[in-house]
C-alpha positions in Angstrom: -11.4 2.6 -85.8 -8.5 1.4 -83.3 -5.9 -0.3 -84.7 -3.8 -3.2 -82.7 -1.6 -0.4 -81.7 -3.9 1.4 -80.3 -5.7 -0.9 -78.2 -2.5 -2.4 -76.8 -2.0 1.0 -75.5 -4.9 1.5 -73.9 -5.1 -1.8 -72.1 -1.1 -0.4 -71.1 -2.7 2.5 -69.4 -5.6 1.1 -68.0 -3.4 -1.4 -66.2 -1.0 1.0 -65.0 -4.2 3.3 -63.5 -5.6 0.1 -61.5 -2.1 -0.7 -60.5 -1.8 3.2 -58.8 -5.5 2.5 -57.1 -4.5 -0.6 -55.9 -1.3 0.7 -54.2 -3.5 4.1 -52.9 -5.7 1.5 -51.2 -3.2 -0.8 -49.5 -0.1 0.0 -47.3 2.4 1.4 -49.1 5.3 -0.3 -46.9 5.9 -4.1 -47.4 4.3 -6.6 -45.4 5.5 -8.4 -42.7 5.7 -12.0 -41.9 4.5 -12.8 -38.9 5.3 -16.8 -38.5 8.1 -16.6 -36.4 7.0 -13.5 -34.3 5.5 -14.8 -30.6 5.2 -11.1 -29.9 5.6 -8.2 -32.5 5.7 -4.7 -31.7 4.3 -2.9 -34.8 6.0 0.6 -34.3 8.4 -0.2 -37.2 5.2 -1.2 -39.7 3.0 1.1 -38.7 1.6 4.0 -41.3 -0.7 6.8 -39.8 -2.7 9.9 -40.9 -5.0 12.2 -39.4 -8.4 13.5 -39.9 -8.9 16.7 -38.1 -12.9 16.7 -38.5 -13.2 13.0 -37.6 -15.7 12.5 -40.6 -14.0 10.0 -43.2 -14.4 6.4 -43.2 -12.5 2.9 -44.1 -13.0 4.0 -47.8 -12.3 7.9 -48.0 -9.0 7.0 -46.1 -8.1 4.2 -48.5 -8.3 6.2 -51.0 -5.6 9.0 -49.6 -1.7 9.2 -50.5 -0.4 11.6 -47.5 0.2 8.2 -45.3 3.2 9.0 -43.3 5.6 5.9 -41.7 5.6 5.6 -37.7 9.3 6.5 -36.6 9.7 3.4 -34.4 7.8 4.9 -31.5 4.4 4.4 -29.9 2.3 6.3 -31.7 1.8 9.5 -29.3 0.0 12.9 -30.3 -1.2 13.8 -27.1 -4.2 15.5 -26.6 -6.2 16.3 -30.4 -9.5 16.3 -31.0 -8.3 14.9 -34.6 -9.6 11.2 -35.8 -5.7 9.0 -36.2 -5.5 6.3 -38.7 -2.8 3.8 -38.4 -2.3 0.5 -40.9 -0.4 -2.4 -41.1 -0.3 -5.4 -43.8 0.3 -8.4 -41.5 1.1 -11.8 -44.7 1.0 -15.3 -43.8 3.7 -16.6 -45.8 3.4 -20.3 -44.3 1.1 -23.5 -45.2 -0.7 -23.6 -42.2 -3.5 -21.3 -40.7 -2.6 -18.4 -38.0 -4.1 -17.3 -35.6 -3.0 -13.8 -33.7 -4.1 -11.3 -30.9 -3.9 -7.8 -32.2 -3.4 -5.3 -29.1 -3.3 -2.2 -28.5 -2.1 -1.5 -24.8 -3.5 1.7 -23.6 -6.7 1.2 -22.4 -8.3 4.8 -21.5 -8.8 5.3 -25.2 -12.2 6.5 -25.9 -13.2 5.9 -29.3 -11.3 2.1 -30.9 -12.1 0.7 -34.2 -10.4 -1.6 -35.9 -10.8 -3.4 -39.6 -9.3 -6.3 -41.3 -9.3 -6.8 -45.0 -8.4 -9.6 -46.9 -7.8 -9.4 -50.8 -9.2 -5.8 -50.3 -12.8 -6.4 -48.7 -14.0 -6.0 -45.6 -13.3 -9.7 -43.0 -13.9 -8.0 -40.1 -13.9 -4.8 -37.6 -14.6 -4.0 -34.2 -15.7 -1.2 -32.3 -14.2 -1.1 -29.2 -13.1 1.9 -26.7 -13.5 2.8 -23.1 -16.5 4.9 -24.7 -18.6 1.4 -25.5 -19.7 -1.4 -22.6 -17.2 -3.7 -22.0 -19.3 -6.7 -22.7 -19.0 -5.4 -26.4 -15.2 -6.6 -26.6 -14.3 -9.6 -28.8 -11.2 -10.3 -26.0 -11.9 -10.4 -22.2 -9.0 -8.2 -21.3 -8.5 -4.7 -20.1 -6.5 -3.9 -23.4 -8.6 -3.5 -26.9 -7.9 -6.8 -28.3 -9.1 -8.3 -31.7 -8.3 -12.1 -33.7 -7.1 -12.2 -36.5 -6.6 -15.1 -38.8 -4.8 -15.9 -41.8 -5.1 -18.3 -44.4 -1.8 -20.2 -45.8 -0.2 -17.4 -48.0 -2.9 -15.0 -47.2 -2.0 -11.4 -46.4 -4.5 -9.0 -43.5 -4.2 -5.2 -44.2 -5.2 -4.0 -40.7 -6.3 -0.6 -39.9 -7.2 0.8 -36.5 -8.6 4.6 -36.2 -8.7 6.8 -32.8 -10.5 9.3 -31.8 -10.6 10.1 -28.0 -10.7 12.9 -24.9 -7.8 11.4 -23.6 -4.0 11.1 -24.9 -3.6 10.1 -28.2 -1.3 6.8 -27.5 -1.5 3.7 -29.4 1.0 1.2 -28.9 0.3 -1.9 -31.2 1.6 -5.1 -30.5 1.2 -8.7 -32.6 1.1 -11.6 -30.0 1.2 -15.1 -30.4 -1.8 -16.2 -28.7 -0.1 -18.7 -26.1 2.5 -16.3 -25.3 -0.2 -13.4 -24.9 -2.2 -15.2 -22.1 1.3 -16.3 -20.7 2.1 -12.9 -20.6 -1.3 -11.4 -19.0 -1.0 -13.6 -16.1 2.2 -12.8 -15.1 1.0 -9.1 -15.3 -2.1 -9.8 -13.5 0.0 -11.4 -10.7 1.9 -8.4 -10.7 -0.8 -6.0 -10.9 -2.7 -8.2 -8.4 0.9 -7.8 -5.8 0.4 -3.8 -6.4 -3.5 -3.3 -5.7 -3.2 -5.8 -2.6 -0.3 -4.1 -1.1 -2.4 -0.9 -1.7 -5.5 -2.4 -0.1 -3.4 -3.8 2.7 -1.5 -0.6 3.5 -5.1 1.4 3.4 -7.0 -1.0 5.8 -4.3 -1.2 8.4 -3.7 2.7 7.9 -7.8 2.8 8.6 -8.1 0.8 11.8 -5.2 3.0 13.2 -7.4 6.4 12.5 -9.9 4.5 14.7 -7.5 2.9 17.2 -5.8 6.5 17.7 -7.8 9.0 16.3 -5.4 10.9 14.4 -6.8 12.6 11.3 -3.7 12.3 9.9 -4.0 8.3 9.3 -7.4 8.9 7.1 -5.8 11.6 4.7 -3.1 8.9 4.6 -6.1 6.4 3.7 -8.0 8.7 1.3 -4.7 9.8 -0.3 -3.8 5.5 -0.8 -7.5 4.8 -1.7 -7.0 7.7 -4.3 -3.9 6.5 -6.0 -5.3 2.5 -6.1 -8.6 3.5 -7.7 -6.8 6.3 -10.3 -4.2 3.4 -11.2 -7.1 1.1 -11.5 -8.8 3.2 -13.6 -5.9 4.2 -16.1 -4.3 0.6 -16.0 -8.2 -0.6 -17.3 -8.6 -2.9 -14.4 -11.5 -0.6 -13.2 -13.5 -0.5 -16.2 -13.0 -4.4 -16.4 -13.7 -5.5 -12.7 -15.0 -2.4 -11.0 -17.6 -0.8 -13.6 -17.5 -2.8 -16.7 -20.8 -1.1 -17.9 -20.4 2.3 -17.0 -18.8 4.3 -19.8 -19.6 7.6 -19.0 -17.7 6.6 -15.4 -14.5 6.0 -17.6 -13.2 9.5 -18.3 -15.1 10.8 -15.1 -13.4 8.2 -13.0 -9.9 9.6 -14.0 -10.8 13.2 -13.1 -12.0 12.4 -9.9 -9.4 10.2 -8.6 -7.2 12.7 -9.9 -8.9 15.5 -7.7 -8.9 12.9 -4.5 -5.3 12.3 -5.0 -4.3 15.9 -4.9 -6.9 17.1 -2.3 -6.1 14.2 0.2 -2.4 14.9 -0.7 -2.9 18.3 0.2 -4.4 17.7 3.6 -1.8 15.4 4.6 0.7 17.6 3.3 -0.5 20.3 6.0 -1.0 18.3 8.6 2.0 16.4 8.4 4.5 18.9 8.0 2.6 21.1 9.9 2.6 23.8 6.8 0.8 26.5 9.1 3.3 27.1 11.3 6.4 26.2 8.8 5.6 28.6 6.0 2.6 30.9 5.5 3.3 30.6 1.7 3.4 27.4 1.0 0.2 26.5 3.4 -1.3 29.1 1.0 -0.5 26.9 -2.0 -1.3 24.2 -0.1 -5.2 25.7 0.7 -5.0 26.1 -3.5 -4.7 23.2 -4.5 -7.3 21.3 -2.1 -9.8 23.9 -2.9 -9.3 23.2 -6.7 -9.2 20.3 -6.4 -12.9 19.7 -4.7 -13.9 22.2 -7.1 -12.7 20.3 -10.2 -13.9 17.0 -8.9 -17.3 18.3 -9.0 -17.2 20.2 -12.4 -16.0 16.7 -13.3 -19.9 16.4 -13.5 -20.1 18.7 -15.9 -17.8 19.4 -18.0 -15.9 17.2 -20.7 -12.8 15.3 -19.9 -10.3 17.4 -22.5 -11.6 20.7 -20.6 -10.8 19.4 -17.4 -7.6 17.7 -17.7 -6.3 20.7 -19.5 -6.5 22.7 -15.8 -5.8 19.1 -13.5 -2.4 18.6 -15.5 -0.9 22.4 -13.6 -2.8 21.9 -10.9 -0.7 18.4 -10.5 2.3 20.3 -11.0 1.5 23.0 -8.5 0.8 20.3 -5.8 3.7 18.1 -6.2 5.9 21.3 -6.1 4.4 22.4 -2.7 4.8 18.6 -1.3 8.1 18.2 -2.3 9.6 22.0 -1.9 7.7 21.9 1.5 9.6 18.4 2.8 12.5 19.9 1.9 12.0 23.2 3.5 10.8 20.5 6.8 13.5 18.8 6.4 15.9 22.0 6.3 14.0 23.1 9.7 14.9 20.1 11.2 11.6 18.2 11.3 12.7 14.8 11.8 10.1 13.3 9.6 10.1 15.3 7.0 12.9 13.1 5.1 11.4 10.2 5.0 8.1 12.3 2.7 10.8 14.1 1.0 12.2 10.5 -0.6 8.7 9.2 -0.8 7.7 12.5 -3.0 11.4 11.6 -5.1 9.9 8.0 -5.7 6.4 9.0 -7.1 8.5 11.9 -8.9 11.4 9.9 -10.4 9.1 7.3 -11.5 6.4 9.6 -13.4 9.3 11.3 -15.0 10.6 7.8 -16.4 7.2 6.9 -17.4 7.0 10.4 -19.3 10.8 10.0 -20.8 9.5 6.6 -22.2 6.3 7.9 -23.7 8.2 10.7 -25.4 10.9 8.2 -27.0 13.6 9.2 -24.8 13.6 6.2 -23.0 13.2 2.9 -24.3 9.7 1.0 -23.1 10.4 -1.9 -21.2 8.4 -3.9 -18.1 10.6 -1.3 -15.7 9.8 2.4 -17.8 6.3 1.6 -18.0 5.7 0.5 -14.7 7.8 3.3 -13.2 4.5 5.2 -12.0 3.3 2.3 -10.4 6.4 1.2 -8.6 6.8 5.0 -7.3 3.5 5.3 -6.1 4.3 2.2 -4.1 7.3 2.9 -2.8 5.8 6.6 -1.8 2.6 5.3 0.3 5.1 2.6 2.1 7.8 5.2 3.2 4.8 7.5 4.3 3.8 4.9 6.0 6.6 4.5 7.5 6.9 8.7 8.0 3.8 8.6 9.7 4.1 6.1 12.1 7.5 7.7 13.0 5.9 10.8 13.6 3.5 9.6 16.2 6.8 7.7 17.9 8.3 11.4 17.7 5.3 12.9 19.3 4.8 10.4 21.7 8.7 10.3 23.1 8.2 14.4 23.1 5.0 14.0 25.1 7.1 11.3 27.6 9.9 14.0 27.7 7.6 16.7 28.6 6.0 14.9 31.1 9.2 13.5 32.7 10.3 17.4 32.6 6.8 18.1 34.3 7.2 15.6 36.8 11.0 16.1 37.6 10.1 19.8 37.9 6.9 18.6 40.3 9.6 16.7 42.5 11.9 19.4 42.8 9.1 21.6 43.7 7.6 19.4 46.5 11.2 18.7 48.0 11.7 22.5 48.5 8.1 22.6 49.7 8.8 19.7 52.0 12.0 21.8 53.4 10.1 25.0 53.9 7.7 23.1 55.9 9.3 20.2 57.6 10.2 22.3 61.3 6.8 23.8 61.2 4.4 20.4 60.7 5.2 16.5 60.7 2.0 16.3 60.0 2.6 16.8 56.2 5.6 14.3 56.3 3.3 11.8 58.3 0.4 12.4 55.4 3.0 11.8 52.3 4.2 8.0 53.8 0.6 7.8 54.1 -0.2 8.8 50.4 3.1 6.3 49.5 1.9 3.5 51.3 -1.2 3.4 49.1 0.4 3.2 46.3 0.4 -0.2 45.5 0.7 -0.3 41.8 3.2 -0.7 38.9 3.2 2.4 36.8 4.1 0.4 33.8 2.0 -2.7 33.7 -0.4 -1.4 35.5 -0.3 -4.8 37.7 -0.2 -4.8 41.6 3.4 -3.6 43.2 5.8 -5.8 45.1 4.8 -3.8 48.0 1.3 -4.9 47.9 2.1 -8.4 46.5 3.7 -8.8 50.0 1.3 -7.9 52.1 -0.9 -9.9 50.4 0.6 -12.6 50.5 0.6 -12.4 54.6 -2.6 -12.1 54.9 -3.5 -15.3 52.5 -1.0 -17.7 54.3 -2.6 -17.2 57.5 -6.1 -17.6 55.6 -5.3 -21.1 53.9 -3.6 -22.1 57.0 -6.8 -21.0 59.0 -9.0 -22.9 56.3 -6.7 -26.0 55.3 -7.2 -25.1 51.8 -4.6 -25.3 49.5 -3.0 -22.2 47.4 -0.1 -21.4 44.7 2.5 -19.0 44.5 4.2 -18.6 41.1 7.1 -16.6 39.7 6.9 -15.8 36.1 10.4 -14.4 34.6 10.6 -13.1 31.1 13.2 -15.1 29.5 16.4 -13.0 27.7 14.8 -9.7 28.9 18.0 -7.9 29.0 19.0 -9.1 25.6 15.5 -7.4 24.5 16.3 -3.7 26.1 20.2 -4.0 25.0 19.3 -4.2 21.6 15.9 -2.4 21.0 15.9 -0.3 24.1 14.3 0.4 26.7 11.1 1.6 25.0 10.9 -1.5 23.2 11.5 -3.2 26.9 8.5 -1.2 28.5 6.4 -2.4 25.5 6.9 -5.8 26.2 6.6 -5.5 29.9 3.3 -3.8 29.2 2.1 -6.8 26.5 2.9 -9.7 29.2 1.0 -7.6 31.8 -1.9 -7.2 30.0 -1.5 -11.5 29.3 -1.4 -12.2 32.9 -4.4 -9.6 34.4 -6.4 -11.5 31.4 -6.1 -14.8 33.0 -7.1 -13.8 36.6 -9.8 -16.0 37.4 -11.7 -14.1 40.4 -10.9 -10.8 42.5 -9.0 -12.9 45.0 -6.1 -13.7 42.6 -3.6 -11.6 42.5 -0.8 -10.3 40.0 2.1 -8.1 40.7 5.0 -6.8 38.9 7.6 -8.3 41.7 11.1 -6.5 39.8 12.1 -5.8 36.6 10.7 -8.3 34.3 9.5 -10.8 37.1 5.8 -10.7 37.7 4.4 -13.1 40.8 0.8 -14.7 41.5 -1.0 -15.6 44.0 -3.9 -18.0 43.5 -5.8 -18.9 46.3 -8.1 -22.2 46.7 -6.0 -23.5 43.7 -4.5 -27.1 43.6 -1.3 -28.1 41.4 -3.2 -28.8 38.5 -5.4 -25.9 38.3 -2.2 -23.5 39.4 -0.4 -25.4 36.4 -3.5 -24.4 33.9 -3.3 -20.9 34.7 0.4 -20.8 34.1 0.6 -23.1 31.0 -2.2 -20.4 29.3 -0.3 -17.5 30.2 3.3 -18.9 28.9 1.6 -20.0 25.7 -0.4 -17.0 24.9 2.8 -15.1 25.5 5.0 -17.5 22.7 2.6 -16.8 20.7 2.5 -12.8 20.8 4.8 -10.6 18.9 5.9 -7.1 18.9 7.2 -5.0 16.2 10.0 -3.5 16.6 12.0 -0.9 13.6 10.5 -3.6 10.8 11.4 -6.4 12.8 8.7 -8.5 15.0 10.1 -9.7 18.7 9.0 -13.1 19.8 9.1 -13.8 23.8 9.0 -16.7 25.7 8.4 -16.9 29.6 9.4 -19.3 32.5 7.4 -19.8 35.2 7.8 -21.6 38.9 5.0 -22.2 40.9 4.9 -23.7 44.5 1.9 -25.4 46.4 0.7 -24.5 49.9 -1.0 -28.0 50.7 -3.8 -28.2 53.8 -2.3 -26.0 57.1 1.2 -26.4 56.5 3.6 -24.1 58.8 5.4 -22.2 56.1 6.2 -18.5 55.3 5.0 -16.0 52.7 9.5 -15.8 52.5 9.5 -19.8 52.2 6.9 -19.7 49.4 8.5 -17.2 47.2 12.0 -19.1 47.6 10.4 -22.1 46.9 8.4 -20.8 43.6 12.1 -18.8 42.9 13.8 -21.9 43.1 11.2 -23.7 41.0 11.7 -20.7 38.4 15.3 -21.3 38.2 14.6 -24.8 37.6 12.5 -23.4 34.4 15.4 -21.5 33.5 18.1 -24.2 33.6 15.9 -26.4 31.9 16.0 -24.4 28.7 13.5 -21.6 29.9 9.6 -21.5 27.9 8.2 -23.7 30.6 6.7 -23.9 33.8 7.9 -26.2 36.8 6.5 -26.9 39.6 8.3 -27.0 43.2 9.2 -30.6 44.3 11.2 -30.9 47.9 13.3 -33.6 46.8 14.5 -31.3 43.6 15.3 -28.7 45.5 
C-alpha cells in the first residue's frame, strides 16, 4: 500500500514526464509576438530538421529532439533529395483577433506543406507546391501563401516541410495582410516594367529579322524570348498566368528555357563575333554547348529535373565562359562591337553573382540582391541591342566604303581609259555626254535631278501657256538642315534627305507631276492643271506628314519641319520657267522669315 509519500512522488514524476513530451512536441525556442510586426522575416525563429527518406509525418517529427535553430539565413540546402522540416510558434499576445499571411517566397518548390496547431491539435494545413494545380492554393499569388489567425492570447505553432527536385530554399516571411498586397503590387508593377521591356525589345528585334533579314536579329529574339519565359518560370509568374494547371510543365519548363537560353546564346555568340574566323577553339566550345544544349532540352522529356540540372548547371558555366572570354578576345582583335557584348555579358554576370552572394549569406537580401539577375539580364538584352544594331551600322558604313573604293577605283580606271582613247575616237566621248545627259536622277532620294526638273519645266510652260490652264511651281526647303548634318552628320543628313523624299514621291498625284531634288536639301514640284488651292493641299500634306516624322539618331529621335513656296501660272501668262522658280524662291524665303514650318504662296504685291 502507497503511503502519502509515495503518491506525491509519483504524481512529481509523472508531471515532470508530460512536461518533457510537451516541450519534445512544441518549439523549443520562445515564441514570438507578432502584433507589432507589418512584415516579419522568420530566419531568426525558425527551427529545422531533416528526413533523409521523406517518410515521417506531423507526428513522428513532433516527437524528435535533434531540432537545430536557423542561423539567421534563408533556409538553403541546395539540391537533397532529403524531406526539411522548419517550425515556428507565432503567440498573439493582444485582445484582439489577428489575422496574418504566412509566405514562403521561392516559388519553384516542388513539394509545400504547411500545418498550424493551436493548443497542440491540428487547425489547419495546406498542401501546396509547384508539384500540385494552382487552383489548389488558399492565396492567389505566385508565392505558397497560407492565413493564419489567432485568437486574443492564443499561440500558432507553425510547421512547413519540403521536399523538392529543385533547390532547397525557403525563405519565410510573416506579413501583415495590408502591407502584403501593398507590397505585391508594387512588385507586380515592377515585374510587369521587366517582362514588357522584354516583350518590347523581342518584337521590335523580330520585325527587323523580317525587315532585314539578318539571322542574327532572331537568335537575338530566341535568346530574349528565352530569358523572359525562364524568368517567368522561376519568378512563378508562369505557373500563375501562363500554365497554372500544368505541373509536370513546372520543372520541365525550367530545363528547357534553360537549354534555349544557352543554345540561342550560342548561335548569337557565333555569329556575332564571328567565332569561326576569330578562334577555332572557342567556335568549338561554342558548337558544344548549342549541341548540348538541344540535346538536354529534349532529354528534358525524359529524365527527372535533379538529373538534368546536375549537367545544365556546367554546361551554364561553360557557355558564359566562351561568351564572355570570346568578347574579350573580339574586343582585343579590335572588333568594334565586341565591347558593347563584353559589358552586356559583365551585367548578366555581376548580377547572378550578387544573387548567388545573397543566397549563400554573404550578402544581405534586399529588393537590389535579389533582383540582381533580373536587372542584369535586362541591362544585357538592351546593350545587345544596342551591339547589334551597331553592327549592322558598322557593316553597312564598310559596305559604303567599299563601294566608294569600287567606284573611285571605276573612275580612275575610265579616266585613263578615256585618255588612251580620246585621239583615236570622239565617238566614245560623244557616247559618255550622251549616257550623262540621261541621267536625270538624284542618287540619294531617288527623286528627279535639277537637270531634268529644268527641262521639264520648259516644256510645261509652253504647254499651259498653249492650253490656258493654270499650274504650280513650289520650292520645298528643309528648315535647319545644316544644323542637322553639323551635329549628327552627314549620314544622319542623307537619312533625312531620303525620309522627306520618300514624303514627297508619296504625294504625287498623276505621272505628270513632278518632283526633283533641286540642291542640297531643296526639293522642287511641278504640278500641272493645278489651281492655288489644290497646289496649297499638296504642300500642306507634305509639310505636315514631315512634322510629324522622326528619325532616330544615337538614342535620340530628330524632328524636322519644312517650308514651302509655291507660285501660280494663271491662264497664258508670258512668264519664264527662270521667273517661276524666283517667284516660288522668293515665296520660300517668305516661309522662312516667317518662322519657317509653313507654306506661302507667291503674291506680286509681297514681293
Amino acid at each position: 500500500m502507497l503511503t502519502v509519500h509515495g503518491i506525491r512522488l509519483t504524481n512529481i514524476v509523472a508531471l515532470l514526464v508530460l512536461a518533457v513530451c510537451v516541450l519534445m512536441a512544441a518549439p523549443a525556442s520562445g515564441s514570438v509576438d507578432i502584433r507589432e510586426h507589418h512584415r516579419l522575416p522568420l530566419e531568426n525563429e525558425l527551427q529545422f530538421l531533416e528526413d533523409p527518406e521523406g517518410g515521417q509525418d506531423l507526428e513522428d517529427v513532433r516527437g524528435r529532439d535533434d531540432w537545430r535553430q536557423l542561423d539567421g539565413h534563408t533556409f538553403n540546402r541546395g539540391y537533397s533529395d532529403s524531406a526539411w522540416w522548419l517550425r515556428v510558434r507565432l503567440a498573439n499576445d493582444g485582445k484582439t483577433d489577428l489575422e496574418r499571411f504566412l509566405s514562403i517566397g521561392y516559388p519553384v518548390l516542388g513539394d509545400v506543406r504547411v500545418y498550424a496547431l493551436a493548443d497542440g491539435q491540428l487547425r489547419n494545413s495546406w498542401q501546396l507546391g509547384h508539384d500540385y494545380p494552382y487552383s489548389q492554393r488558399p492565396v492567389d499569388h505566385r508565392f505558397f501563401v497560407v492565413p493564419l489567425e489567432w485568437a486574443p492570447q492564443e499561440t500558432l505553432d507553425v510547421y512547413v516541410r519540403v521536399r523538392t527536385d529543385s533547390s532547397v530554399q525557403v525563405p519565410v516571411t510573416l506579413w501583415d495582410r495590408v502591407t502584403f498586397r501593398s507590397h505585391d503590387i508594387t512588385a507586380n508593377i515592377l515585374q510587369g516594367i521587366y517582362f514588357g521591356a522584354f516583350l518590347v525589345i523581342g518584337v521590335y528585334n523580330l520585325l527587323l529579322f523580317f525587315a532585314l533579314g539578318e539571322r542574327n536579329y532572331l537568335y537575338y529574339v530566341g535568346f530574349v524570348f528565352s530569358i523572359a519565359l525562364l524568368m517567368a518560370s522561376l519568378t512563378g509568374y508562369g505557373f500563375q498566368y501562363l500554365w497554372p494547371g500544368a505541373t509536370q510543365w513546372n520543372d520541365q519548363a525550367i530545363l528547357i528555357f534553360i537549354c534555349g537560353v544557352l543554345g540561342f546564346a550560342g548561335l548569337f555568340t557565333r555569329r556575332f563575333l564571328e567565332l569561326n574566323r576569330l578562334s577555332s577553339w572557342l567556335n568549338g566550345f561554342a558548337l558544344l554547348v548549342i549541341a548540348a544544349s538541344s540535346i538536354c532540352a529534349v532529354l528534358s522529356f525524359f529524365l527527372s529535373y535533379f538529373s538534368l540540372i546536375s549537367v545544365l548547371i556546367p554546361l551554364v558555366v561553360l557557355g558564359c565562359m566562351v561568351a564572355f572570354i570570346g568578347g574579350i578576345y573580339a574586343w582585343y582583335q579590335g572588333q568594334v562591337t565586341a565591347k558593347y557584348y563584353v559589358m552586356a555579358w559583365s551585367f548578366v554576370l555581376a548580377g547572378g553573382a550578387i544573387l548567388a552572394l545573397s543566397k549563400g549569406g554573404v550578402l544581405p537580401s534586399n529588393f537590389f540582391t535579389d533582383h540582381a539577375a533580373q536587372l542584369g539580364s535586362i541591362i544585357e538584352v538592351v546593350l545587345l541591342s544596342f551591339a547589334l544594331a551597331q553592327r549592322i551600322n558598322v557593316e553597312r558604313q564598310l559596305r559604303y566604303q567599299a563601294q566608294s573604293e569600287t567606284l573611285e577605283t571605276a573612275r580612275r580606271l575610265n579616266r585613263e581609259l578615256e585618255d588612251r582613247v580620246r585621239e583615236r575616237t570622239q565617238e566614245l566621248e560623244e557616247l559618255n555626254q550622251r549616257l550623262n545627259e540621261l541621267s536625270v536622277t538624284d542618287g540619294l532620294t531617288g527623286l528627279r535631278n535639277r537637270r531634268f526638273l529644268d527641262a521639264q519645266l520648259r516644256q510645261e510652260v509652253d504647254r499651259a501657256r498653249r492650253t490656258g490652264r493654270s499650274m504650280a511651281v513650289a520650292m520645298l526647303d528643309i528648315d535647319h538642315f545644316k544644323l542637322v548634318n553639323d551635329t549628327y552628320g552627314h549620314q544622319t543628313g542623307d537619312e533625312c534627305l531620303k525620309m522627306v523624299g520618300e514624303i514627297i514621291r508619296a504625294n504625287l498625284r498623276s505621272p505628270q507631276d513632278t518632283a526633283a531634288r533641286y540642291g542640297g536639301e531643296e526639293f522642287a514640284m511641278i504640278l500641272p492643271e493645278t489651281d492655288e488651292e489644290g497646289a496649297m493641299r499638296v504642300l500642306e500634306r507634305i509639310r505636315q506628314e514631315v512634322a510629324a516624322a522622326s528619325i532616330s539618331c544615337e538614342g535620340v529621335t530628330l524632328q524636322m519641319t519644312l517650308s514651302g513656296g509655291v507660285t501660280i501660272q494663271r491662264d497664258a501668262e508670258a512668264v519664264t520657267p527662270e521667273q517661276l522658280l524666283a517667284e516660288a524662291d522668293g515665296a520660300l524665303y517668305r516661309a522662312k522669315s516667317g518662322g519657317r514650318d509653313q507654306v506661302c504662296v507667291y503674291r506680286p504685291s509681297a514681293s
